[in-house]
N, C-alpha and C positions, 0 to 999 in steps of 0.2 A: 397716478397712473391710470389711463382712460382703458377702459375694456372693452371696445365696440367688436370685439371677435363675436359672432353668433357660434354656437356648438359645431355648425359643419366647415367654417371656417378656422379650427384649434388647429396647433403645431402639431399634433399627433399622426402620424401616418397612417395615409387608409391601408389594411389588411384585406388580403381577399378574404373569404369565410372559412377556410379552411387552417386560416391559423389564427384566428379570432377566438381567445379565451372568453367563450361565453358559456361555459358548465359551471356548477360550485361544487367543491365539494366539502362537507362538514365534517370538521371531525374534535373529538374531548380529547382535551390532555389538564391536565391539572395545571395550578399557578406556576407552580416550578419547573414542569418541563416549558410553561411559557417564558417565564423569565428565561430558563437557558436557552430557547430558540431563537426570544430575541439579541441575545448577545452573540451566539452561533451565526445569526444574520448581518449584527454590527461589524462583527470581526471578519468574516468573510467578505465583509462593503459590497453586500447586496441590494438593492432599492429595498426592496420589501421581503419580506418571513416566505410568501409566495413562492419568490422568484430560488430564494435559498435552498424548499423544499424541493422545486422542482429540479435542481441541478444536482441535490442528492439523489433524488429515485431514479432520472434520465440518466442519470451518467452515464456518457459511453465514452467518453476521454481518458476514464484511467485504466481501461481496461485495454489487456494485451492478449490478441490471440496469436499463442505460437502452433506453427505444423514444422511438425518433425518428418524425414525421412526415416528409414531403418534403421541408418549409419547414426544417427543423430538420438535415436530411442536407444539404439547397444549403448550410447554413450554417459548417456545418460545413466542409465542400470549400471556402468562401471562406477560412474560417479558415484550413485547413491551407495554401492561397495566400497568405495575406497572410504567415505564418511564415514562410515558405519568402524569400519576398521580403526581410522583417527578414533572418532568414540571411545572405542573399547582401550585404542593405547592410551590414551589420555586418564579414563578413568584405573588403570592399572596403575600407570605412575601416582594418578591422587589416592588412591589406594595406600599405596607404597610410604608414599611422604606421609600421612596422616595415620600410619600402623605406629610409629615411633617418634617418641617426641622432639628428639636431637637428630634426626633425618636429614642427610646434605645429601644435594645432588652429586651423582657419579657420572662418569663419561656415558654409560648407557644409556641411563636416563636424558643426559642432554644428547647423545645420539635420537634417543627415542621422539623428544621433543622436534629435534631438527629436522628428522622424516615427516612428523605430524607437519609438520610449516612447510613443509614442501608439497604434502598431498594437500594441504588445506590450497596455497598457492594455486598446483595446480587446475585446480576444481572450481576454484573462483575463476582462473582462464577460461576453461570451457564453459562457466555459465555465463561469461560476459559475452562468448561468440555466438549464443544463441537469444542473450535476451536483448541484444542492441537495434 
């Protein structure tokens, strides 16, 4: 393979200056946070440790910014009320079942169960309408 390319003739695209990585920065980590950096880089099929760090600390991709209206904030605070409710019925009934050791469910309790699965339901409804 002949290599007649001079330096300013490479495949590499010119950058204006302003996005030209030309600072370093240094920093220690021990053997083992290196070994697991470079497999954290393998596995994510990054070019380089560089390019992996920098997509961790930039990140702005996984991040969601929600605005709420009023109607949308009451709703929310019902939500975290009606959780909070579930919670408590849930830990009543485990409660209940783990007081006695031949403990069978009765219709209350699976009444009890069956409200939990419905506020649980609907509460994953409303977080789906405001976090899609």
């Amino acid at each position: 393979m002949n290599n007649n390319r001079t330096r300013k003739q490479s495949m590499r695209p010119h950058l204006p200056d302003t996005e030209k990585r030309n600072e370093m920065l240094i920093i220690r980590i021990t053997r083992e946070e290196k070994i697991r950096l470079k497999s954290l880089t393998k596995r994510g099929k990054f070019a380089c440790m560089s390019d992996y760090i920098r997509s961790r600390i930039f990140r702005q991709l996984d991040r969601k910014v929600i605005s709420l209206d009023e109607n949308a904030n009451d709703q929310l605070k019902s939500l975290d009320y009606e959780l909070n409710k579930i919670g408590v019925n849930l830990n009543q009934l485990s409660r209940r079942m783990n007081s006695f050791a031949g403990y069978r469910i009765d219709d209350n309790d699976r009444q009890l169960l069956k409200r939990a699965f419905e506020m649980v339901r609907n509460c994953l409804v409303l977080l789906q309408k405001y976090l899609r």
